[in-house]
C-alpha positions in Angstrom: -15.9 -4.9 82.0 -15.4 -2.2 84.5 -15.7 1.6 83.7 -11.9 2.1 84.1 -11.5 -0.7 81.5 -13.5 1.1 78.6 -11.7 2.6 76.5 -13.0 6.2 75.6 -15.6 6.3 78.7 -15.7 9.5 80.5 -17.9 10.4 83.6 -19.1 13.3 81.2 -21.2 11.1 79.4 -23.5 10.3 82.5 -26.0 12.7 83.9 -25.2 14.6 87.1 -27.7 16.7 88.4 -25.5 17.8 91.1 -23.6 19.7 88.6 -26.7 20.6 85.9 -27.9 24.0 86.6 -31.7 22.3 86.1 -31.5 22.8 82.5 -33.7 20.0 81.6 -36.5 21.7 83.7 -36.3 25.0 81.7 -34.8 24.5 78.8 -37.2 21.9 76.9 -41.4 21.4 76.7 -43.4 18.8 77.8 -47.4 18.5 77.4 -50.0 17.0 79.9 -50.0 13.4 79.1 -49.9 10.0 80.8 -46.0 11.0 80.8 -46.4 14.3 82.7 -49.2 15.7 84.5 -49.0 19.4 83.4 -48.1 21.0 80.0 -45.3 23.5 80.0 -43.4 25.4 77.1 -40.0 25.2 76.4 -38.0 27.8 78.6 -40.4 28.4 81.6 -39.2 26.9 84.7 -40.9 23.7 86.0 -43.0 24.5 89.3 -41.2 21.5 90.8 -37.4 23.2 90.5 -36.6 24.7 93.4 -35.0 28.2 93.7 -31.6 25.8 94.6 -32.3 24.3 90.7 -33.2 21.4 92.1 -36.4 18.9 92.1 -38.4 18.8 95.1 -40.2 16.1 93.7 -37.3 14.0 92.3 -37.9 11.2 95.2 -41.2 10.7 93.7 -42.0 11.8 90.3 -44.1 8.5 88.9 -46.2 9.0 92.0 -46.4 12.4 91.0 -47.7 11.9 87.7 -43.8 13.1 86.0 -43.3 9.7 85.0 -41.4 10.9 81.6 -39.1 12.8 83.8 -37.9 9.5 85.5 -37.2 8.0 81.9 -35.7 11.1 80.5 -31.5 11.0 80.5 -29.4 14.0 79.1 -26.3 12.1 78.5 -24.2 14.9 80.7 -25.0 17.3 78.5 -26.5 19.2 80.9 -23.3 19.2 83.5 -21.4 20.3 80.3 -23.1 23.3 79.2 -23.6 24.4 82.8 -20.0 24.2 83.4 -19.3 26.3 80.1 -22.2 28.9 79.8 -23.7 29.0 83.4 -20.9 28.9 86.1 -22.0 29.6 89.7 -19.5 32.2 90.3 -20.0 35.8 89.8 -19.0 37.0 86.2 -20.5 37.3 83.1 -23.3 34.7 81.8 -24.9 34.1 78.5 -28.7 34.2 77.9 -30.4 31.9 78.9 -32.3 31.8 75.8 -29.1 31.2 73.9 -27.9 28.4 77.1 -31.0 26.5 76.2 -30.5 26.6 72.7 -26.8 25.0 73.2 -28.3 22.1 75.7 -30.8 21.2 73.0 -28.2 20.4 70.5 -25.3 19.4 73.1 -27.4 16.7 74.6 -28.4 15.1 70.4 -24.7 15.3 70.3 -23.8 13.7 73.7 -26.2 11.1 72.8 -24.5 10.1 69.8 -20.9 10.3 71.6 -22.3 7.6 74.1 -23.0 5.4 71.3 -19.9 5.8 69.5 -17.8 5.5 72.9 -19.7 2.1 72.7 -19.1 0.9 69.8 -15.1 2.1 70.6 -15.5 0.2 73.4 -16.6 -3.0 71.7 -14.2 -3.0 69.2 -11.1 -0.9 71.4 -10.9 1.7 69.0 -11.4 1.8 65.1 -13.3 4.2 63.3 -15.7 4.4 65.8 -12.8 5.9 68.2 -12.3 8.5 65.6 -15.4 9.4 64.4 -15.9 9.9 68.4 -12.8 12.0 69.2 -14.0 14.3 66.3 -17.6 14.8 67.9 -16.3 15.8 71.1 -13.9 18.3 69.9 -16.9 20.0 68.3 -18.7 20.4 71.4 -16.1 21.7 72.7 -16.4 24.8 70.8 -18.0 28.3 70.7 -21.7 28.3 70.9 -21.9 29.8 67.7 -20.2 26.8 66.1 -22.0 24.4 68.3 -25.8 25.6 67.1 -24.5 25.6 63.8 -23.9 22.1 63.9 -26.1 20.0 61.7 -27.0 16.8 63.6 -29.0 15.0 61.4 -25.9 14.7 58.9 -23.6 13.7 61.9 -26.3 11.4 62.2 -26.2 9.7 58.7 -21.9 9.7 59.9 -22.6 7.7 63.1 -25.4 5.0 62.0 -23.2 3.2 59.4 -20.2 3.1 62.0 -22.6 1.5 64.4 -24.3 -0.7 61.9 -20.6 -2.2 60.9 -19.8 -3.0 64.6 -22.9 -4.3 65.3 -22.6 -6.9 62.1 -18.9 -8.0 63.6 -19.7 -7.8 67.3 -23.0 -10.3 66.2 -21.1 -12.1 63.6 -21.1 -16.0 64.6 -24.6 -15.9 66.7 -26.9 -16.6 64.4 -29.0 -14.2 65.9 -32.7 -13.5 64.3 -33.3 -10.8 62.6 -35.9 -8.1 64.0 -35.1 -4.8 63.3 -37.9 -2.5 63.1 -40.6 -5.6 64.0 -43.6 -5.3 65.4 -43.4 -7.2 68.5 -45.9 -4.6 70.5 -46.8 -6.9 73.5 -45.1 -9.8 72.0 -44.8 -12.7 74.5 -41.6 -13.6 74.5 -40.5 -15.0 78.2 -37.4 -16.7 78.3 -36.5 -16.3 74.9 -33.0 -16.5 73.4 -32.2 -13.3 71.8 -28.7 -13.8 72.3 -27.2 -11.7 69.0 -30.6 -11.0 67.5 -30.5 -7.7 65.2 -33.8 -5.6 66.6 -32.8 -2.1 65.8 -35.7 0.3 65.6 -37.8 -2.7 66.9 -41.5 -1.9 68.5 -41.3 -3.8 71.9 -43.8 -1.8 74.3 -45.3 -3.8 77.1 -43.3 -7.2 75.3 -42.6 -9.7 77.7 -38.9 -10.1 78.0 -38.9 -11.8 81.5 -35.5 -14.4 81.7 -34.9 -13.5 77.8 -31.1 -13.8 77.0 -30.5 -10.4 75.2 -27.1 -10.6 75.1 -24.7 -8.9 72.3 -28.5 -8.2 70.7 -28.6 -4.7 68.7 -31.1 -2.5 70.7 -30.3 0.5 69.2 -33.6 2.6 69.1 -35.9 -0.1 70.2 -38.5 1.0 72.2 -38.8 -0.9 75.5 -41.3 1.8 76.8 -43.5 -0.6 79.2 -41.4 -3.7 78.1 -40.7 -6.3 81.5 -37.6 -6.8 81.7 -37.3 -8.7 85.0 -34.7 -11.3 85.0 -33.6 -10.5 81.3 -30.2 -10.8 80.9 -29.3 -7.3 79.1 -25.3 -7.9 79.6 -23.1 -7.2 76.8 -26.6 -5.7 75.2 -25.6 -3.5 71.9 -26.2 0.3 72.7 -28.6 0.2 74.7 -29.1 3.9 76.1 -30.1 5.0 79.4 -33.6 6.1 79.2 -34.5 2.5 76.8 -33.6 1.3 80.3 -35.6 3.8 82.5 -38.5 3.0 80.1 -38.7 -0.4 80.7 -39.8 -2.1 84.0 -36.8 -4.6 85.5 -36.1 -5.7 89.0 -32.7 -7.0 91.0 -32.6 -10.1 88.9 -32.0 -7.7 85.4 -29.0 -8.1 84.1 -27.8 -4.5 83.4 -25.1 -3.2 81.4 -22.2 -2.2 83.5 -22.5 1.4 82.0 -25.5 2.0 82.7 -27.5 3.1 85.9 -29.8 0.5 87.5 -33.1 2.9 87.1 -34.8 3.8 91.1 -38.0 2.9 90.3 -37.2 -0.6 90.0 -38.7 -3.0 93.0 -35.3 -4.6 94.7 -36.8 -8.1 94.9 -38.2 -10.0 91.5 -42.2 -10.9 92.4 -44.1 -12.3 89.8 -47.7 -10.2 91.1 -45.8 -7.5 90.6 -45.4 -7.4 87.3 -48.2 -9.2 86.2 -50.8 -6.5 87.4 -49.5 -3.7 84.7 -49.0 -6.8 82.2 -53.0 -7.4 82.4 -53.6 -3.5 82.1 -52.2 -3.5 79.0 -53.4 -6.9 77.5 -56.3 -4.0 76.4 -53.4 -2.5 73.4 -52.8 -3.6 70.3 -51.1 -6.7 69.6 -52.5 -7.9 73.1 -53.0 -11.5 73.6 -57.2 -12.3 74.6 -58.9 -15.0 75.8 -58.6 -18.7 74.8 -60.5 -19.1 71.6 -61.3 -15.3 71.8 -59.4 -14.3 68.3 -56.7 -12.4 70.1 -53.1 -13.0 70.3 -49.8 -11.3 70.7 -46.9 -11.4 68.1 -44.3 -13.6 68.6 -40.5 -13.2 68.0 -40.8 -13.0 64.4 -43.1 -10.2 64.4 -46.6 -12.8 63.8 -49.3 -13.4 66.2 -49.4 -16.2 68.4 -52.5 -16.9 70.7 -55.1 -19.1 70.6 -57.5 -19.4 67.1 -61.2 -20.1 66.9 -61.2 -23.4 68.1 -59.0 -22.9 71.6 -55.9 -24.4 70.3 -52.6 -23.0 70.2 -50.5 -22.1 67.1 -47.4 -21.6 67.6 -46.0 -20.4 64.7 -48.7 -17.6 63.3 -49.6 -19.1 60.1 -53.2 -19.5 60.9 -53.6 -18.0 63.9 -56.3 -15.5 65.1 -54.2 -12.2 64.9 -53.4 -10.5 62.3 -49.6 -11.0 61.4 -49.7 -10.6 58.1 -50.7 -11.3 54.7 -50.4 -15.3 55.2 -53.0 -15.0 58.2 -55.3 -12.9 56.0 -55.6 -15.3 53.9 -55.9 -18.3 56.1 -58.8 -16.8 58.1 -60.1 -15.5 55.4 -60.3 -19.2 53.7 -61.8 -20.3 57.2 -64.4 -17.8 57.0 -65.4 -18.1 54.0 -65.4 -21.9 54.6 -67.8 -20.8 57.4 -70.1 -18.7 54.9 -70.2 -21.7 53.0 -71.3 -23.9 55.6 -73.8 -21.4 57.4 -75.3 -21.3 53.4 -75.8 -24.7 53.0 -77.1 -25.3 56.6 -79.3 -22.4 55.8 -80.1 -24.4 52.2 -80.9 -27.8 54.3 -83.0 -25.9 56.7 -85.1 -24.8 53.5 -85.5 -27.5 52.3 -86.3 -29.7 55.6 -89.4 -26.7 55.6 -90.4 -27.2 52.2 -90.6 -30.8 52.7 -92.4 -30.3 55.7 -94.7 -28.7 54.3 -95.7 -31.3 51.4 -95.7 -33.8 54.1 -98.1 -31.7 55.3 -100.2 -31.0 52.5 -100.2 -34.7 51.8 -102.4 -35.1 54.5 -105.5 -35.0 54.5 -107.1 -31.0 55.4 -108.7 -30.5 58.8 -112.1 -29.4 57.8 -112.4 -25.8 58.8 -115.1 -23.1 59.1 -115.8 -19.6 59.3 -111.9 -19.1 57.3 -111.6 -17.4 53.8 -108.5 -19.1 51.6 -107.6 -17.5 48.8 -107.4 -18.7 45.2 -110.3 -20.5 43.8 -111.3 -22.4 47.1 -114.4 -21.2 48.9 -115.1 -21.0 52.6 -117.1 -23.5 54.1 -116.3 -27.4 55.0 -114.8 -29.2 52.1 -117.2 -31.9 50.9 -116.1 -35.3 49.2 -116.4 -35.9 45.5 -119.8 -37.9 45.3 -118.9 -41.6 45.4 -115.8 -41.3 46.9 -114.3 -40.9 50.6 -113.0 -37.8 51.7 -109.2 -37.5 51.8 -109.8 -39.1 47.8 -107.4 -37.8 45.2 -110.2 -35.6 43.5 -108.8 -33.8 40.2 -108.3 -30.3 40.9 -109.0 -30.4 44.9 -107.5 -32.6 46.9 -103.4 -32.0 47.6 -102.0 -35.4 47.8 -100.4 -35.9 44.6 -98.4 -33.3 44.0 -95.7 -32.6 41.7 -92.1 -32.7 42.8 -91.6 -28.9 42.4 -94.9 -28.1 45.0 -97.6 -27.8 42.1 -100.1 -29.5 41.7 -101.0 -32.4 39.8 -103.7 -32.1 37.3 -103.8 -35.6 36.0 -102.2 -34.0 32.3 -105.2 -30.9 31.9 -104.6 -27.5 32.4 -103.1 -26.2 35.5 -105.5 -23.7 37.6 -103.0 -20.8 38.6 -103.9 -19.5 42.4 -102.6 -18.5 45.4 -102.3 -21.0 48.2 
């Protein structure tokens, strides 16, 4: 569907820096992080915004270390309140601290507008058309009225709306259901997704090469890391501009007509290319390891797949070696146990192979020995044969050949000398 074609879809909803003032630079924080390479409150100017308002470092801000500037998306809230508060032409201006203030809350709001023009879009109209004519008449107010605005009850107005349209845009696909899973890492190439319900669903660094996402419910997924290459995300369910920047695609993605094709994407699909960052982050959670090794990532229904103990492949979780749930637990939990088990008895039979060696041992007869001190009642010396009989004989009391079962000695039925061997 073209943009002309959507009902309710204005160029205001899509960031223009060339009309923006910079107040994404100035107006909100960031701290030194993987994301950005310096920390900076909220209302200082970014030492990359030129005196012009614009980025000198826009060409290149991954390289740069600014890769959460490349993700980030204000909707066109920024054009909007630079347009109302901040004109270009001589005459009066508001504060800036009061202009910020305004952004921060007119770019929540323009956020919610672009899913709502969606889900008007979708359906051509309906409540969702309403509920969205509404919100943008508000913006269009005063300032006054538009800080006073409280978005996290326009919130609790919106989700419902977009929860409905979701059920009747899916209704038919018998798509799974993971909202909110786990699927951190989660291989999941080529899988058909096609009307699955994964609101709120972790997918950082998942796999989603050739997946068929189509009409699925992304709506506050996080794709941060996710590889998207060759997924097809048309028809996708409110999917947002910066879920896209976030993730890594290439010219065979699929995207959403609505949305912006994100520059750091490499034109051509190449498998090295994406594989390098995949095996950087193998080291997270939920990161598939070796064969046999007792990793493994989840799978589409939120449970670990990999390889178990013994090298071969489960495909379904239930006994695997990761941890997806309480069913795992307890299955490797059995196993080891079973292994405690076995290491005991081995541990038992190795005992009792020792023991037995050593009656074998003391069935034969004693190397006679000098100069050596054995405790108990036997005296140092050479051991000398009962008079009239051999050595090695089965003397009462001295010789060790017949001994009892338990490893004491015989007596031939009269008392038992107590000593230390």
């Amino acid at each position: 569907m073209n943009e002309e074609e959507r009902p309710g879809r204005s160029d205001r909803l899509r960031a223009d820096c060339e009309r923006c003032a910079g107040l994404c630079c100035v107006a909100l924080p960031f701290a030194a992080s993987a994301d950005f390479a310096v920390h900076k409150p909220a209302g200082q100017r970014c030492a990359n915004l030129t005196a012009e308002n614009r980025c000198s470092i826009h060409a290149r801000l991954r390289e740069s270390g600014f890769a959460g500037c490349s993700v980030f998306d204000c909707y066109g809230a920024g054009q909007r309140v630079s347009a109302r508060v901040a004109p270009r032409t001589p005459g009066p201006r508001m504060p800036e601290s009061l202009m910020f203030a305004v952004f921060r809350v007119t770019r929540q709001l323009h956020e919610l507008l672009w899913l709502l023009t969606e889900a008007e879009a979708v359906e051509g109209g309906g409540e969702a058309g309403a509920l969205a004519a509404e919100l943008d008449a508000l913006i269009e107010e005063d300032a006054d009225t538009v800080l006073a605005v409280d978005v996290e009850a326009w919130r609790a107005r919106v989700g419902p709306v977009l929860e409905r349209v979701s059920e009747r845009a899916r209704r038919g696909l018998d798509g799974r259901d993971l909202a909110r899973a786990d699927l951190m890492g989660a291989r999941l190439r080529g899988a058909r997704l096609r009307g699955a319900g994964m609101r709120g669903a972790l997918l950082i660094a998942a796999d989603l090469r050739d997946a068929d996402l189509r009409q699925a419910d992304l709506l506050g997924a996080d794709l941060r890391d996710a590889d998207v290459c060759g997924a097809d995300l048309s028809g996708v369910l409110f999917l947002t501009q910066p879920q896209l920047n976030a993730a890594h695609g290439d010219s065979a993605t699929l995207v959403p007509d609505t949305l912006v094709r994100p520059a750091h994407w490499p034109d051509t699909s190449s498998a090295g290319q994406h594989d390098a960052p995949r095996h950087r982050r193998d080291s997270r959670r939920g990161a598939a390891g070796p064969a046999g090794g007792g990793g493994g990532r989840r799978s589409g229904h939120g449970k670990r797949t990999g390889r178990g103990a013994d090298g071969e492949r489960n495909g379904t979780g239930a006994a695997g070696s990761g941890d997806g749930g309480p069913g795992d637990r307890a299955q490797r939990g059995a196993r080891n146990g079973g292994e405690r088990d076995g290491r005991e008895r081995n541990g038992q039979e190795r005992n009792g192979r020792k023991r037995g060696g050593r009656e074998r041992d003391a069935r034969q007869p004693e190397p006679q020995r000098s100069g050596s001190r054995r405790s108990g009642s036997r005296k140092a010396g050479p051991r000398q044969p009962a008079p009239g009989k051999p050595a090695g004989s089965d003397a009462p009391g001295r010789n060790a050949s017949d001994r009892r079962g338990d490893g004491r000695r015989d007596n031939g039925g009269g008392p038992r000398r107590r000593g230390r061997r």
